[in-house]
C-alpha positions in Angstrom: 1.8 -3.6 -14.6 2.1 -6.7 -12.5 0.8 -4.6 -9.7 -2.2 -4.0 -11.7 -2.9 -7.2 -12.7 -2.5 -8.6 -8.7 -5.0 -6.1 -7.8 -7.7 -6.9 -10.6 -7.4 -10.5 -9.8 -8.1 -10.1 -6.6 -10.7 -7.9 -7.1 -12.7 -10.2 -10.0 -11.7 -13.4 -7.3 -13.6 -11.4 -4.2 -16.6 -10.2 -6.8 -16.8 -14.2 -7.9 -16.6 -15.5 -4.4 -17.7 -13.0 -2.3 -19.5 -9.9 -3.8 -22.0 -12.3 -6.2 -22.5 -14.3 -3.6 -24.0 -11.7 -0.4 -25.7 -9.6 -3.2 -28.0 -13.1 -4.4 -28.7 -13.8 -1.0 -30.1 -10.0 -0.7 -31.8 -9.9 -4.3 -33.5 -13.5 -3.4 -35.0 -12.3 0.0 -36.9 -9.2 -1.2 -37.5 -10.9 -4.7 -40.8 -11.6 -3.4 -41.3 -7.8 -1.6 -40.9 -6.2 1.8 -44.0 -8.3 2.7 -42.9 -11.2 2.3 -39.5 -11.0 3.4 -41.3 -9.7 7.0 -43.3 -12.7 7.2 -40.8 -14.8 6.5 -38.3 -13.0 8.9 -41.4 -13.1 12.4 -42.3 -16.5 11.3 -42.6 -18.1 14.8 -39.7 -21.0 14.1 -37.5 -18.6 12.7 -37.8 -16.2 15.5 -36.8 -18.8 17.7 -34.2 -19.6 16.0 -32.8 -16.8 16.1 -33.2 -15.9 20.0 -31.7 -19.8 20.3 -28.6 -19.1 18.3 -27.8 -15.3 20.0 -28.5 -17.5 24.1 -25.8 -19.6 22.7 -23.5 -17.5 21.5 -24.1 -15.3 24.6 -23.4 -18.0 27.0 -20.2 -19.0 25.0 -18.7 -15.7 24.7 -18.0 -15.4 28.5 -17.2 -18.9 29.1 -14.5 -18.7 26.0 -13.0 -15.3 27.5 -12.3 -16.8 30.9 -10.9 -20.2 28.9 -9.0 -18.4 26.5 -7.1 -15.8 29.5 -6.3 -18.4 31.8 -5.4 -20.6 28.7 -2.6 -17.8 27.1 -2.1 -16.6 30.9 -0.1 -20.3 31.9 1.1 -20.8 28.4 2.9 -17.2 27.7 3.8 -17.2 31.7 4.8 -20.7 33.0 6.9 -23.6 31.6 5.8 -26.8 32.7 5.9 -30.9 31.6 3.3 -30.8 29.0 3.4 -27.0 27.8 3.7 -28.2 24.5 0.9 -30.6 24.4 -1.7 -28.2 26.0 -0.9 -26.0 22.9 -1.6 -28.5 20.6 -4.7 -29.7 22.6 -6.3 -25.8 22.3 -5.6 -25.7 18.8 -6.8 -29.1 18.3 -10.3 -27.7 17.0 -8.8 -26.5 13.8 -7.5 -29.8 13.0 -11.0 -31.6 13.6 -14.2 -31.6 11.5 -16.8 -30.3 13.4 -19.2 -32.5 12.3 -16.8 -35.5 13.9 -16.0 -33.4 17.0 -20.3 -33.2 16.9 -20.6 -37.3 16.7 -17.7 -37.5 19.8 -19.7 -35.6 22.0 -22.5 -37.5 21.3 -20.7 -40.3 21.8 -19.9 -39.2 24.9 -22.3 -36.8 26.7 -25.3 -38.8 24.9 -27.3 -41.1 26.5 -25.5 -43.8 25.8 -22.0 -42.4 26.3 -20.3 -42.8 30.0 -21.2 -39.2 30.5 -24.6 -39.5 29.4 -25.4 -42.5 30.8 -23.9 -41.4 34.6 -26.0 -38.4 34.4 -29.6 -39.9 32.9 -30.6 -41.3 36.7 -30.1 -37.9 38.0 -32.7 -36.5 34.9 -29.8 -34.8 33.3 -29.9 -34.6 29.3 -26.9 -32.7 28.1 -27.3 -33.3 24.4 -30.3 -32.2 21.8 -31.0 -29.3 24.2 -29.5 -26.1 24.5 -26.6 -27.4 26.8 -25.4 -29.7 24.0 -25.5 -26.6 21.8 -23.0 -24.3 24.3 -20.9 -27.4 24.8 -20.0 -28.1 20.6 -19.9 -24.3 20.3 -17.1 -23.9 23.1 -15.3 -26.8 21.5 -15.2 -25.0 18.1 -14.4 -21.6 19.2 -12.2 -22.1 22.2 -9.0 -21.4 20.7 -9.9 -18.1 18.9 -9.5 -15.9 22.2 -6.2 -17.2 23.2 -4.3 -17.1 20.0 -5.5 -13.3 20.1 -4.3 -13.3 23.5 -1.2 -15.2 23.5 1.3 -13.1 21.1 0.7 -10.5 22.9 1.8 -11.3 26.7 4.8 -13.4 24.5 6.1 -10.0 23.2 5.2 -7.7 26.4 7.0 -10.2 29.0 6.7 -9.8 32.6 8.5 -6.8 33.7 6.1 -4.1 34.1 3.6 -7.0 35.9 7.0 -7.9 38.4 7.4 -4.0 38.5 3.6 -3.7 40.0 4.2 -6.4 42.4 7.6 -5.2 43.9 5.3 -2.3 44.5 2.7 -3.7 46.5 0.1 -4.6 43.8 -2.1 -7.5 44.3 -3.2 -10.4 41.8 -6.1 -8.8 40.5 -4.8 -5.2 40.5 -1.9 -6.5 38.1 -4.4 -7.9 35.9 -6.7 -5.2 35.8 -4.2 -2.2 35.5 -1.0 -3.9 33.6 -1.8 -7.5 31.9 -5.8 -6.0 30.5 -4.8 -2.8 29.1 -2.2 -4.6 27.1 -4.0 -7.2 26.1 -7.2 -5.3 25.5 -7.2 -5.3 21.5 -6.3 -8.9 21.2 -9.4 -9.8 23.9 -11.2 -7.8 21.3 -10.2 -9.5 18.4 -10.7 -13.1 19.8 -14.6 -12.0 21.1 -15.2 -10.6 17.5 -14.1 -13.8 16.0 -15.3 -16.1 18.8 -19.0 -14.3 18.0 -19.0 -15.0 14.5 -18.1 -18.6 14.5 -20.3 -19.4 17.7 -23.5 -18.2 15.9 -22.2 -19.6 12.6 -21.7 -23.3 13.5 -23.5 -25.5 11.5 -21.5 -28.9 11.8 -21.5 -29.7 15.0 -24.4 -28.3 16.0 -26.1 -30.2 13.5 -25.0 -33.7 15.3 -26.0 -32.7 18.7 -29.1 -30.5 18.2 -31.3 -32.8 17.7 -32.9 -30.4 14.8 -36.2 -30.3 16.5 -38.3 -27.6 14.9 -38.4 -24.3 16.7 -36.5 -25.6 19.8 -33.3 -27.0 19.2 -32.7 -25.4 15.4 -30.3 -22.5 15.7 -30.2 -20.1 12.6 -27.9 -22.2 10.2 -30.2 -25.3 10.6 -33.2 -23.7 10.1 -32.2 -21.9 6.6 -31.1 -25.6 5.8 -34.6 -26.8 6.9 -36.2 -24.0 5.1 -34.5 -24.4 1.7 -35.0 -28.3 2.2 -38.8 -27.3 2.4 -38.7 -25.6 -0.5 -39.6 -22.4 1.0 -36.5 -20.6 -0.4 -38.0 -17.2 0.4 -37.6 -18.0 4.1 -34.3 -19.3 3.5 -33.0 -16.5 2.0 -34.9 -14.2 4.2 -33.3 -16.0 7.4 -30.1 -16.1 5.7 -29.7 -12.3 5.5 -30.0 -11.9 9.2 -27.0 -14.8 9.4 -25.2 -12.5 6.5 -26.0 -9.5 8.6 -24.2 -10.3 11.8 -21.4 -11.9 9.7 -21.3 -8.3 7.9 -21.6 -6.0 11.1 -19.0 -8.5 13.0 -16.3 -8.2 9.8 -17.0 -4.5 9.9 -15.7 -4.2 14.0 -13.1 -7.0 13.0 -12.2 -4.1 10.2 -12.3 -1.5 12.9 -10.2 -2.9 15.1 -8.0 -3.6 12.7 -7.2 0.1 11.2 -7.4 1.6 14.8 -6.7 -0.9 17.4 -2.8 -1.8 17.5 -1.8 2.0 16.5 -3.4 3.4 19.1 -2.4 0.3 21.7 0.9 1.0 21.3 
């Protein structure tokens, strides 16, 4: 019986929160037809949007991947003064807010900041562009990768990777034919994850963006400008193709989940 009860309660809490929640977002879009919801969808700002928030999250993905490796590579591998605090330091963005982490880079890298201010003689602007953008979205995401990462080359050790070298491997065939095969699923996991926060930021982004109108407005600040405009079709409309990649990227996350670790091992 108290099985039961767990098991409706959960259900009725993910209808509430969850279910309600994605269906509006559909039911709101299309309220107004198919029409509608296209024109909303290849308006010119909201296209742009859209190609703006898929560059950045393209350009963080790799960046992150080599980041988060390297990161869980020295950590699991090597012990060192200050092992500890680099832990802490890669973790640090789930401690922040993003929208503070936002105001410190442009605090920083803006043109008044010592960054900002060393680099304006030279014609470099690093925020309200789409460098600003990569730059808050690394911050946010960059420990996603290597907590993925680092469990696994904890539990796995360093035998079979001392094994290939007593055997005449090289650095890069270890990596590619010992350390990535078993580290393959959490690499997946952390790019699934890295993916869906990078093109979900709106904190951050928000601060350094500059929110100029089909430049610097990636997909979560232009359904914010869109509602704000009272255009709640677009809004919606636009939100569904934010709700989309959130859905197809908890589907693979759910994939990976079910078939992943049973068949890595």
């Amino acid at each position: 019986m108290a099985r039961i009860l767990l098991i409706l309660l959960a259900t009725l809490f993910l209808a509430l929160m969850v279910v309600l929640p994605v269906v509006a977002i559909f039911h709101r879009a299309f309220a107004e037809g198919w029409g509608t919801y296209l024109a909303s969808i290849l308006d010119p700002e909201t296209l742009a949007a859209i190609r703006l928030t898929v560059i950045a999250a393209l350009i963080v993905l790799p960046l992150n991947i080599v980041f988060g490796v390297a990161s869980a590579w020295v950590i699991a591998r090597y012990r060192f003064p200050g092992r500890r605090a680099l832990l802490v330091l890669v973790e640090l963005p789930f401690a922040v807010s993003p929208i503070v982490a936002g105001l410190c880079f442009l605090l920083i890298y803006g043109a008044y900041g010592p960054v900002g201010a060393a680099l304006e003689p030279f014609g470099v602007q690093l925020m309200f562009n789409l460098t600003g953008i990569v730059l808050v979205s690394l911050f946010v995401t960059c420990p996603f990768v290597m907590r993925e990462i680092l469990p696994v080359l904890m539990v796995t050790g360093e035998d079979e990777e001392k094994a290939a070298l007593t055997l005449g491997a090289n650095g890069w065939q270890i990596f590619r034919h010992v350390v990535l095969p078993n580290i393959s699923w959490g690499l997946a996991y952390g790019t699934v994850l890295t993916m869906a926060r990078a093109m979900g930021e709106f904190g951050a982004v928000s601060v350094v963006s500059g929110a100029i109108r089909g430049q610097t407005m990636t997909l979560p600040l232009q359904i914010e400008l869109l509602y704000n405009d009272y255009n709640a079709t677009g809004a919606f409309a636009a939100a569904t193709v934010l709700t989309g990649l959130a859905l197809v990227t908890l589907a693979l996350r759910g994939l990976l989940e079910r078939f992943g670790p049973r068949r890595a091992h």
